[in-house]
VOBA-1610 file (N, C-alpha, C; in pm, whole numbers, padded with zeros to 5 digits, always signed):
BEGIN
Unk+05882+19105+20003Unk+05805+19224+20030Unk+05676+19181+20099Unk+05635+19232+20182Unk+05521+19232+20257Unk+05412+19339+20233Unk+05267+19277+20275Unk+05185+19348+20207Unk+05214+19472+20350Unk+05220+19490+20454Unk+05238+19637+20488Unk+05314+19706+20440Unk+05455+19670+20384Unk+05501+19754+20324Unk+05418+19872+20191Unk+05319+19764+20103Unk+05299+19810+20018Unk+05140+19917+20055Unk+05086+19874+20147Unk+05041+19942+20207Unk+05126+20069+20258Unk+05236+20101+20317Unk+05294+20238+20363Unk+05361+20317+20278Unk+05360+20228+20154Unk+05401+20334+20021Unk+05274+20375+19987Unk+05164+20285+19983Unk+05045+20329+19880Unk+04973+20459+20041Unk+04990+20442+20136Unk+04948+20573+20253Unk+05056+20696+20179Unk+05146+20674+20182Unk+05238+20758+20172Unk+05215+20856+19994Unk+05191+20808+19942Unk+05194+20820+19812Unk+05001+20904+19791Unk+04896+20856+19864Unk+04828+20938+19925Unk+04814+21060+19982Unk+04870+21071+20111Unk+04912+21192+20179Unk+04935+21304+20095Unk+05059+21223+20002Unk+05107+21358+19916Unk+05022+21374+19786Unk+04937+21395+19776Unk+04848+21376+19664Unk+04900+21332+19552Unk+04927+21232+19546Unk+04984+21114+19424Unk+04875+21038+19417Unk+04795+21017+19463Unk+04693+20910+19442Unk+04547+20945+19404Unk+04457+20941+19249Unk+04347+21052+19267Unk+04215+20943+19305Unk+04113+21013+19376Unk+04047+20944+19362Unk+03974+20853+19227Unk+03926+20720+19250Unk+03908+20636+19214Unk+04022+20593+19063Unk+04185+20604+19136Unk+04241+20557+19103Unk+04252+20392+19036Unk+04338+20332+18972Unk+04340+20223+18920Unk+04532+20147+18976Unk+04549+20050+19090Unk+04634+20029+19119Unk+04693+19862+19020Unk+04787+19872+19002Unk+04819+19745+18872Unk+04912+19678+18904Unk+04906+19583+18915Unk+05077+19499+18986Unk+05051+19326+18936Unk+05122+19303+18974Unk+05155+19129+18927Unk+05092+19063+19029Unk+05047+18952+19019Unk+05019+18840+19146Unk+05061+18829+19215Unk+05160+18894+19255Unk+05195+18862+19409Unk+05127+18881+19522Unk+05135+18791+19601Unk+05084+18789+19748Unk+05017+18896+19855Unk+05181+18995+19818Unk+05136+19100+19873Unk+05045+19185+19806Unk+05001+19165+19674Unk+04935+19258+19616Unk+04752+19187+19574Unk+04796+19074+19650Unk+04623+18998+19612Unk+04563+18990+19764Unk+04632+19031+19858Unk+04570+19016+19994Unk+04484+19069+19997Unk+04413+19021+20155Unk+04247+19066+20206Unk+04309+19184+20281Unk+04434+19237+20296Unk+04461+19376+20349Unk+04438+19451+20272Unk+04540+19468+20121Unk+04518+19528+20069Unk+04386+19594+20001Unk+04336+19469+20013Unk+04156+19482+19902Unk+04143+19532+19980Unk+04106+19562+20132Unk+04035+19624+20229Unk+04070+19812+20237Unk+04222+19803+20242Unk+04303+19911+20224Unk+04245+19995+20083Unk+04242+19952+20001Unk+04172+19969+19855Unk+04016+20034+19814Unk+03970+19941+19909Unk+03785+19973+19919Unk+03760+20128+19991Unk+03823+20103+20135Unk+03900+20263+20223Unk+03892+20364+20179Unk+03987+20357+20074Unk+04074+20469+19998Unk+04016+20465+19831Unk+03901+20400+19800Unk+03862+20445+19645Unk+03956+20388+19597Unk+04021+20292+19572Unk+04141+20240+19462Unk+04080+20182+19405Unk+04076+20116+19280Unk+04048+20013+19225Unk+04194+19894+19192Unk+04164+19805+19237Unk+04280+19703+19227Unk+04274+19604+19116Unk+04399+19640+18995Unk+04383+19539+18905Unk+04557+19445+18870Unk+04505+19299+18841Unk+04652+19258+18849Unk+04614+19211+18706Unk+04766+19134+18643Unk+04789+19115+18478Unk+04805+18944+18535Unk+04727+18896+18384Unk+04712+18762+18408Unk+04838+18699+18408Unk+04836+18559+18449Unk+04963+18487+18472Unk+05026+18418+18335Unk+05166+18491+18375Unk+05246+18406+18215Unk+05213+18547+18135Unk+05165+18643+18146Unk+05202+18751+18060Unk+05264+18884+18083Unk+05360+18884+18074Unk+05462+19022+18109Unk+05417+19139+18036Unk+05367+19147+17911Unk+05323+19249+17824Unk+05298+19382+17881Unk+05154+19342+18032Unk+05054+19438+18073Unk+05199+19552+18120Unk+05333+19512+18213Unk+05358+19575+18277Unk+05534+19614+18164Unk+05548+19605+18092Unk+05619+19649+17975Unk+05642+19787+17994Unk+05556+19881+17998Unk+05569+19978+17976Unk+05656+20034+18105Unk+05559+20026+18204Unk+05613+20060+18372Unk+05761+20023+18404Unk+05765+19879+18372Unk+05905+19828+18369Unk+06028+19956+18321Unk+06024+19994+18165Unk+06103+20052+18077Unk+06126+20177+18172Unk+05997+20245+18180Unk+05995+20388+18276Unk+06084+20364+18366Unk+06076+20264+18448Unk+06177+20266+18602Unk+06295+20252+18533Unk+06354+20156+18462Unk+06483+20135+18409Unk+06539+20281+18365Unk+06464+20343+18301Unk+06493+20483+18270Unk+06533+20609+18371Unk+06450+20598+18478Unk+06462+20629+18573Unk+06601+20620+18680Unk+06626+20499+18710Unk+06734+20441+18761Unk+06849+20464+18653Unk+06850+20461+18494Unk+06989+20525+18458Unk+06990+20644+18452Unk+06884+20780+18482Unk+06932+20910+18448Unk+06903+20952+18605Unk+06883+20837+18736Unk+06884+20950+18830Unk+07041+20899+18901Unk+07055+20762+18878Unk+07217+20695+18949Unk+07308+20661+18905Unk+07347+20750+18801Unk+07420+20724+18706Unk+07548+20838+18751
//
């Protein structure tokens, strides 16, 4: 995944008012999500950008379960 991608979900997800101001965006260390695009993209748009420290799965537990849930009652 590339950070424009995650950039044209997080525009997209904007537009449609999914995103409120001075939101809180949360994701894992990845690359695409620690870039100088995104932070920039972030500052822009009022986001606040927070990631979960390394070696702990806990923070994103919850989010995880939701999608799994998601994916068995919408493609099932």
């Amino acid at each position: 995944m590339k950070t424009e991608l995650v950039i044209k979900a997080l525009d997209i997800a904007k537009d449609n008012g999914f995103i409120a101001l001075n939101a809180i965006f949360h994701s894992d260390r990845g690359s695409q999500y620690t870039s100088k695009k995104l932070e920039e993209w972030a500052i822009v748009n009022n986001v606040r950008l927070s990631v979960g420290k390394t070696g702990v799965c806990w923070d994103n537990a919850v989010a995880e379960s939701f999608f799994q849930y998601l994916r068995m009652k919408c493609f099932i």
